[in-house]
C-alpha positions in Angstrom: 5.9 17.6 12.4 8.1 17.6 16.0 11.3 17.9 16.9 10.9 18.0 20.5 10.8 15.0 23.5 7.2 14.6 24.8 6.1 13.4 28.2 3.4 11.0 27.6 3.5 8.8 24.5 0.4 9.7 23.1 0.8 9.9 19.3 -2.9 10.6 18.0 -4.5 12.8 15.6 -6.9 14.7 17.9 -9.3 15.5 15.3 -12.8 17.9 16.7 -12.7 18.7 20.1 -15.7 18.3 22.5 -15.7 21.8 24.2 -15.2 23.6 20.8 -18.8 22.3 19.6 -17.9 20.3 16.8 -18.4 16.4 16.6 -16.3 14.5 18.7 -13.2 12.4 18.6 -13.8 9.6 16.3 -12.2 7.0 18.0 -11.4 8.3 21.9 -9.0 5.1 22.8 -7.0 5.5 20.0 -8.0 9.0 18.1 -6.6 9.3 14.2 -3.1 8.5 14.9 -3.3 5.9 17.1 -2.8 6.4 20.8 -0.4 4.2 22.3 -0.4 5.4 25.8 2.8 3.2 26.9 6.1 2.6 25.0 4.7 -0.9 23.7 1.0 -0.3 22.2 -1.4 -2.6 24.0 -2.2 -4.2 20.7 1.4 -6.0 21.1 0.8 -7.9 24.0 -1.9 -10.2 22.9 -2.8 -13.7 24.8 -2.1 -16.0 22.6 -4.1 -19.2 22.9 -3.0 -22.4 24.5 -3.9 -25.9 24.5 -4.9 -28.0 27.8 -2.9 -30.7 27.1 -3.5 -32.2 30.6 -5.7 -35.7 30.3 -7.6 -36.2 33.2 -7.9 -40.1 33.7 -11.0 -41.8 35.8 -9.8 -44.5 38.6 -10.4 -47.6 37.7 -10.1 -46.9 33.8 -7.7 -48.9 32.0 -4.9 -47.2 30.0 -4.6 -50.0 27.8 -7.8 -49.6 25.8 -6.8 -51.0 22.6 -5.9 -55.0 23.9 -6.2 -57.5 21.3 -8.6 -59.8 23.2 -11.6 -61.2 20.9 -9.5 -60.3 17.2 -9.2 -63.8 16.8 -13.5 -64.7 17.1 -13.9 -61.1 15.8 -11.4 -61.0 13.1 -14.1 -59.6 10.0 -14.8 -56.5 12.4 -11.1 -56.1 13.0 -10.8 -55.6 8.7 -13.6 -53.7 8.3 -12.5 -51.1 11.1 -9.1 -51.0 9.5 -10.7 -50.6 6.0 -13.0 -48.2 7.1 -9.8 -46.0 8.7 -8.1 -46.2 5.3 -10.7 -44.8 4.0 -11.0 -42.2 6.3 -7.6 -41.3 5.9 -7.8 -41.3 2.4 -10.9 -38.8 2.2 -8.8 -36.6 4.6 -5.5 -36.6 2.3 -7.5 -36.0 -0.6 -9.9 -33.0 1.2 -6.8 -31.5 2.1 -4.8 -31.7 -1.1 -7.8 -30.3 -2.9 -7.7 -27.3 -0.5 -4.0 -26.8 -0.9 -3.8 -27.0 -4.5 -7.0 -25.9 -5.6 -8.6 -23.7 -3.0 -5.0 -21.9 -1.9 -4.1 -22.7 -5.4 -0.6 -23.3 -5.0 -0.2 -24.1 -8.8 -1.4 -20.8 -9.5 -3.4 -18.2 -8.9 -6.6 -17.4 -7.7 -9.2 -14.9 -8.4 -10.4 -12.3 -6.1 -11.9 -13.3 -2.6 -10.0 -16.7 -3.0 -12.2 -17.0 -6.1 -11.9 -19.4 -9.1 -8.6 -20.6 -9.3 -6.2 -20.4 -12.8 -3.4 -21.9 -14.2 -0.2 -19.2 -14.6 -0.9 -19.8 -18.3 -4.2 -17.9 -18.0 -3.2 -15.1 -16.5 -2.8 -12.4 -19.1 -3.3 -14.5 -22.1 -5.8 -12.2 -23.3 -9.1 -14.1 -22.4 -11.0 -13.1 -19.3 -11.6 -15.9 -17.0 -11.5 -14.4 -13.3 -15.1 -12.5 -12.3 -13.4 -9.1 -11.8 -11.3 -9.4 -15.0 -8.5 -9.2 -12.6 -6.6 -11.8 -14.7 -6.4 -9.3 -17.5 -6.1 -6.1 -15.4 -2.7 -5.7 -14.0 -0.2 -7.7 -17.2 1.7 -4.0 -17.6 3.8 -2.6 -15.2 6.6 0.4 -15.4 9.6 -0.7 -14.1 12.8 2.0 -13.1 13.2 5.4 -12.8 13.2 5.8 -16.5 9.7 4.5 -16.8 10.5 1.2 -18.7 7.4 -0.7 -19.4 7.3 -4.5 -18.7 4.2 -7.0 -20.3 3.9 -10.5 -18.1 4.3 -13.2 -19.8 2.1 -16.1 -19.4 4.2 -18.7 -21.0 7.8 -18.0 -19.0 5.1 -16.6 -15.7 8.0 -13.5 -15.7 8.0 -10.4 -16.7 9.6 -8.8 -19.7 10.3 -5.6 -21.4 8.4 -4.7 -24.5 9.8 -3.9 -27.5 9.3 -0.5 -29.0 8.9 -2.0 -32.9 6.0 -0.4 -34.6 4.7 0.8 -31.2 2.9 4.2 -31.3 1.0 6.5 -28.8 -2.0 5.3 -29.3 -0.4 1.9 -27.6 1.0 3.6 -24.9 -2.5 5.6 -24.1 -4.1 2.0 -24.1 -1.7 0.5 -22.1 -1.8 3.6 -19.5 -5.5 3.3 -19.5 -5.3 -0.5 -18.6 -3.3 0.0 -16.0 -5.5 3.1 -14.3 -4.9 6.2 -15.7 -6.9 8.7 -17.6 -6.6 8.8 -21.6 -6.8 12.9 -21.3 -3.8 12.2 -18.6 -1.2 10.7 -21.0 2.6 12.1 -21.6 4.3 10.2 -24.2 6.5 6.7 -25.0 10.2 6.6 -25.6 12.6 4.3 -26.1 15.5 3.3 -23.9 18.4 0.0 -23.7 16.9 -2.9 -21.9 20.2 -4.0 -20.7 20.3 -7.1 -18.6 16.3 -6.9 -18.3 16.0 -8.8 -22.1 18.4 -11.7 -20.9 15.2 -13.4 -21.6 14.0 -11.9 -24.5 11.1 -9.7 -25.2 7.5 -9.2 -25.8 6.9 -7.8 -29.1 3.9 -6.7 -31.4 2.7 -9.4 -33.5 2.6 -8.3 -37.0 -1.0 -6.7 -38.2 -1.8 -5.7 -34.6 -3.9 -2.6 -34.2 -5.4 -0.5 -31.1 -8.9 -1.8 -30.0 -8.3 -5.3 -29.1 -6.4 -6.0 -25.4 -2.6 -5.0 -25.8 -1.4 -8.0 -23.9 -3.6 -10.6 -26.6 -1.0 -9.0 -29.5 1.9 -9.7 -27.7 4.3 -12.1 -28.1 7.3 -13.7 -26.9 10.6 -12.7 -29.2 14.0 -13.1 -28.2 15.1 -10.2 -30.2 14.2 -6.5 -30.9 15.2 -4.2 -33.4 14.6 -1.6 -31.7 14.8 -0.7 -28.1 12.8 -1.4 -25.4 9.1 1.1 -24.8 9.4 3.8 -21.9 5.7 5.3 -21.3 4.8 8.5 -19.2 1.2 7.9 -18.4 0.6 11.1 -16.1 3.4 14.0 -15.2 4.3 13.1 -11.6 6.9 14.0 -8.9 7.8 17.2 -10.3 8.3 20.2 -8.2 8.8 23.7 -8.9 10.6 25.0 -5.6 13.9 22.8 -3.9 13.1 21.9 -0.1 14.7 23.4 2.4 18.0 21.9 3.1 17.9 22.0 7.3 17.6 19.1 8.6 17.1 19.8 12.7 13.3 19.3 13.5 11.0 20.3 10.9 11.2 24.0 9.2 8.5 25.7 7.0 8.0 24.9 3.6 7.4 27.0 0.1 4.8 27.2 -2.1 5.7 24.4 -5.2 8.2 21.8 -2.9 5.5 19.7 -2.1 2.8 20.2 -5.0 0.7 16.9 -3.9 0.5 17.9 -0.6 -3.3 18.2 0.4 -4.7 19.0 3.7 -8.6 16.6 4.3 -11.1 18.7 5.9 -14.2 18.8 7.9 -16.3 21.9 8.4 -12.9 24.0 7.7 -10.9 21.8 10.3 -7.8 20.0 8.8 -7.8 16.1 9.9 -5.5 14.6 7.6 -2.9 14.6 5.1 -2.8 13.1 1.6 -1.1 13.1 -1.5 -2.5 14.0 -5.0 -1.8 10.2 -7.1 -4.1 12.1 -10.0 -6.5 14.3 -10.5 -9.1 12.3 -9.2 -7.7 10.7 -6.3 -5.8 11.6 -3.1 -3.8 8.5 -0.9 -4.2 9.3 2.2 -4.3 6.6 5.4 -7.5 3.9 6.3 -7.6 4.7 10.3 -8.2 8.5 9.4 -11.8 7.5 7.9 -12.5 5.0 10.6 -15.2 7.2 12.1 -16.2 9.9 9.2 -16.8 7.4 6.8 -19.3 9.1 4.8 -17.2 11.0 2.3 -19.6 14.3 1.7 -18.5 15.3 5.3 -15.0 15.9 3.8 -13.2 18.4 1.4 -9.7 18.2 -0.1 -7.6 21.4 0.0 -4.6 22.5 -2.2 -2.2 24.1 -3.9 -0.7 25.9 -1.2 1.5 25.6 2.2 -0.7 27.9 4.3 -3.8 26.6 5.6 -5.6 30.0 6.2 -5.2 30.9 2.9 -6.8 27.4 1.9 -9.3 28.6 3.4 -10.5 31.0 1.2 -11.3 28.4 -1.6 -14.5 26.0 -1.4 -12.0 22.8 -1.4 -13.1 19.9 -3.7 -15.6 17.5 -2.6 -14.9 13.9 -2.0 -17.4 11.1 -4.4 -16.1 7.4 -2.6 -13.3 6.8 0.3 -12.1 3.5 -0.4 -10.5 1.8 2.4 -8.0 -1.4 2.0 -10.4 -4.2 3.1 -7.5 -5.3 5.1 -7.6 -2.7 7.4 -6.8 -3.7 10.9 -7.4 -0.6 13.4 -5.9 -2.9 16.2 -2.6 -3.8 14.7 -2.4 -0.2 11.8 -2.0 -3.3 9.1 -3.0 -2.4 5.5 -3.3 1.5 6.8 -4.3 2.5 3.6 -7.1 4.4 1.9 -7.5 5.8 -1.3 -10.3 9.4 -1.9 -12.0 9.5 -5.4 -13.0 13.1 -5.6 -16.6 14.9 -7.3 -14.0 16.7 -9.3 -10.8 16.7 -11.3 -7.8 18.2 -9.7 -6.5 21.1 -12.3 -2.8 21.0 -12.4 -0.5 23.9 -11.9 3.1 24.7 -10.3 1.4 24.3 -7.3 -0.6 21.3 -7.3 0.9 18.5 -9.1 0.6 14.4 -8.5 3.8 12.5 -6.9 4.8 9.1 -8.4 3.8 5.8 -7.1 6.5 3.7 -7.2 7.5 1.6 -9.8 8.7 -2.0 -9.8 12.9 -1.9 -8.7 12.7 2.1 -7.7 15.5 2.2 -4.9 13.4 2.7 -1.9 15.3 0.6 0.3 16.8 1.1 3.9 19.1 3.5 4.1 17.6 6.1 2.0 17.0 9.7 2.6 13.4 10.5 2.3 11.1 13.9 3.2 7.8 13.9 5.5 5.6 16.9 5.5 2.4 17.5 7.2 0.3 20.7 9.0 1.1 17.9 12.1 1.2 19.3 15.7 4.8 20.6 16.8 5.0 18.8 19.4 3.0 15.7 21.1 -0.9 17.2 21.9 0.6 20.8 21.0 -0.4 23.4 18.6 -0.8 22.9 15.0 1.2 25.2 12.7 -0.8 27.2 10.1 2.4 26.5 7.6 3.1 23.3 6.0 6.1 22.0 7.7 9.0 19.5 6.1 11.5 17.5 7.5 14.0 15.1 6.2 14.6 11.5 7.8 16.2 8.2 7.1 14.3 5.3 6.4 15.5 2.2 8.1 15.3 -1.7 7.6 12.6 -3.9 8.8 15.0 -5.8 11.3 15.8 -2.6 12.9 12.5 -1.4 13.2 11.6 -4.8 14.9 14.1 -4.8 17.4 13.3 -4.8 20.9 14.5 -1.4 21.6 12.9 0.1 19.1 9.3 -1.0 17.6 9.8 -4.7 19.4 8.2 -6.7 16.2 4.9 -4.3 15.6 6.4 -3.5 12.1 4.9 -6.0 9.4 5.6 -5.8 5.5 2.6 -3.7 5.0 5.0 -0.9 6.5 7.7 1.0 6.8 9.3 2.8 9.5 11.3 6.1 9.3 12.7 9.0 11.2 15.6 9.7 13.2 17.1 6.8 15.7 18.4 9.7 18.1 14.7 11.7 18.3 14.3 15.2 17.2 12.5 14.7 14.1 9.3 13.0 13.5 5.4 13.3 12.0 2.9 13.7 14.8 -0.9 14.2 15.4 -2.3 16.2 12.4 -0.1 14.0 10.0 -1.5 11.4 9.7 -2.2 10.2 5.9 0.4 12.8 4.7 3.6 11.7 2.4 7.2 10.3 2.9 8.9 10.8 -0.3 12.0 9.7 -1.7 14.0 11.6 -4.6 15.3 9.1 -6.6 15.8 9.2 -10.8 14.8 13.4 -10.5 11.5 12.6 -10.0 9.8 12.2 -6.3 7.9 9.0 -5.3 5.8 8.3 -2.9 7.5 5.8 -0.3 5.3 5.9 2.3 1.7 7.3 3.9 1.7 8.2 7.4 0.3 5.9 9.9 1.5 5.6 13.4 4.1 6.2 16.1 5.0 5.8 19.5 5.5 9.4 21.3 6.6 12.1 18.5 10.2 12.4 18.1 11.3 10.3 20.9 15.2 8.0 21.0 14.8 4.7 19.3 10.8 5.3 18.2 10.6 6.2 14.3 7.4 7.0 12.9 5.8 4.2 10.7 4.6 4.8 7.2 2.0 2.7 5.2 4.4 1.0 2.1 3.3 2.1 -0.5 5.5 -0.1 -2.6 3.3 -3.1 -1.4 0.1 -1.0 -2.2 0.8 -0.4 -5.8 -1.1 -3.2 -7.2 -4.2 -2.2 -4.7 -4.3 1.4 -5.6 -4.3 0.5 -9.8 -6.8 -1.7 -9.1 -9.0 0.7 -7.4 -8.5 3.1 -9.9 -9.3 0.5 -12.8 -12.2 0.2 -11.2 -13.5 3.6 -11.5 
């Protein structure tokens, strides 16, 4: 967290030192938060190829290699070398409309890896037909702040709220599980108006339905419900027992409970990394942090309160699988995502608590106020604070992260940028993989993780956050997969 100007732009997460005996950096170009030793990273000023498309031509040669002489004594060659291109041409159309409609699947969607390729109708009809069962794994999603749960249909290929008629809780913990969450995890289903959502009707229980079989194969399309549409609480999430603090200027100390899925990532007692608790299993923290210490029993998760020296104290939990996105580009921060299974479950208190992942039409959008907190230096290569610090920043459009004077095109749809356009408040090294959370619906949800920067709090260069919005179907399917 800074709220200072720096003098070299040089926004890394130093991680172990050489001269204090401990491993060294991972990464020395570029450390955990990347370093970008100029105002415009390296990265962005790529060579793009060209084509020579000078002909060099031999004295003597003849540009006019395709006369006509001899067609008339040679007219059968003449047809066969136009037949013979006709059908070359052919084989080529037909090679490359296979490719574009089957391989890229235009007509509908493929399976994993650019796998087998399906028909929108087979995508959560009930019957498995991709390898991965990813065809059958992600037909729920919660939409709005009030939780509102939405089947896809396979026969109008949009989404739809289900009706609650004879639903129960032992739907909802089905459903909940389906999507990634722990049966033992589950809140409870309500009901609430689907409003202009059911302009196109519903999906609906089909009579003599029961638990055991796949929720989406009893559903059906109904353009009516009786009774409103399902609301499901699959884990208690973005609650917090303490309000932050309301300054604003730079980043100020936070209390225990304002930030309960804060956790610090560890090695040998020295905090790397941020993350946020998503369950009580897994932390999402950011890919370029585990770049170097990949293996996952060198790490250990700390929580459940602000200070890191009194961390300390505890044993922290150890970490089972790092999962980075597989998409993960260290030289552009693309995908900068990662999720941390851990050995152990999380035990929920006041204190340590999971934020929401944000659900399909949650206002998120530029403009918005949102909160970063980290144990992140307090200024560029300065010290670290032993306090969790919080700071509050607006998050701005895509066009205006792009623009030359400020991130000059290096922000792609698998981010976000945030901060302040006039400096003075930003994340910086030590950060890295921590939160930016929006309020929104009195629950908190997790916008962002962060990834990079230019400097740390400098005029015109925002931090930029992994979006999580465009990770939500990743992270579910990671944690189906478990």
């Amino acid at each position: 967290m800074n709220n200072n100007q720096a003098n070299a732009s040089i926004y890394d997460n130093r991680g172990f030192q050489h001269d204090d005996g401990r491993p060294p950096p991972y990464n020395p170009q570029k450390g955990m938060y990347p370093s970008l030793p100029q105002e415009t990273p390296t990265y962005v000023a790529m060579t793009p190829k060209t084509i020579n498309t000078h002909h060099t031509v031999t004295p003597g040669t003849p540009h006019n290699i395709g006369q006509k002489r001899g067609i008339k004594k040679c007219q059968w060659k003449y047809i066969l070398c136009v037949s013979l291109c006709v059908v070359l041409v052919l084989a080529v159309v037909g090679l490359l409309l296979w490719y574009f409609l089957y391989y890229q699947c235009l007509l509908g969607k493929s399976c994993r890896n650019g796998g087998k390729c399906l028909s929108s109708s087979q995508w959560c009809d009930g019957v498995r037909d991709c390898p991965h069962g990813e065809d059958e794994s992600q037909c729920f999603r919660l939409h709005g702040t009030n939780f509102m749960l939405e089947s896809y249909s396979s026969g109008s290929q949009t989404w739809m709220p289900v009706c609650a008629d004879n639903w129960d809780n032992n739907y909802g913990t089905a459903v909940c599980e389906q999507i990634g969450y722990r049966r033992q995890d589950y809140v409870t289903y309500g009901q609430t108006t689907a409003g202009s959502l059911a302009s196109k009707g519903y999906m609906k229980l089909k009579p003599g339905s029961d638990h055991k079989s796949q929720i989406q194969s009893q559903l059906t399309y109904s353009q009516s419900c009786s009774a409103e549409a399902v609301t499901l609480h699959c884990i208690g999430c973005g609650e917090s027992s303490a309000a932050p603090n309301t300054r604003i200027v730079g980043g100020t100390e936070a209390v225990n409970g304002a930030w309960p899925w804060q956790v610090s990532l560890q090695i040998l007692g020295q905090h790397i990394c941020g993350g946020s608790i998503i369950g009580p299993y897994w932390i999402l923290s950011a890919a370029h942090c585990f770049q170097a210490y990949s293996n996952p029993h060198l790490w250990k998760v700390y929580s459940g309160d602000v200070s890191l020296r009194s961390m300390s104290y505890g044993t922290g939990i150890s970490v089972r699988k790092i999962i980075n996105h597989e998409k993960y580009d260290p030289e552009t921060n693309d995908n900068d995502v990662a999720l941390l299974r851990l050995d152990t479950p999380l035990t929920f208190t006041s204190l340590v608590r999971p934020v929401c992942l944000p659900n399909a039409d949650v206002d998120l959008s530029a403009g918005r106020q949102a909160w970063i907190t980290g144990w992140g230096a307090l200024r560029s290569s300065g010290p670290s604070p032993d306090k969790l610090n919080q700071a509050q920043v607006t998050i701005y459009s895509r066009e205006t992260c792009n623009s030359p004077q400020v991130l000059n095109g290096q922000v792609t749809q698998t981010m976000i940028c945030a901060g302040r356009l006039q400096g003075g408040v930003d994340t910086c090294q030590g950060d890295s993989g921590g939160p930016l959370v929006v309020k929104e619906g009195n629950v908190w949800w997790l916008a962002g993780d962060t990834s990079w920067g230019i400097g740390c709090a400098w005029r015109n260069k925002p931090g930029v956050y992994g979006n999580i919005t465009y990770f939500t179907d990743w992270v579910y399917g990671q944690m189906q997969n478990e």
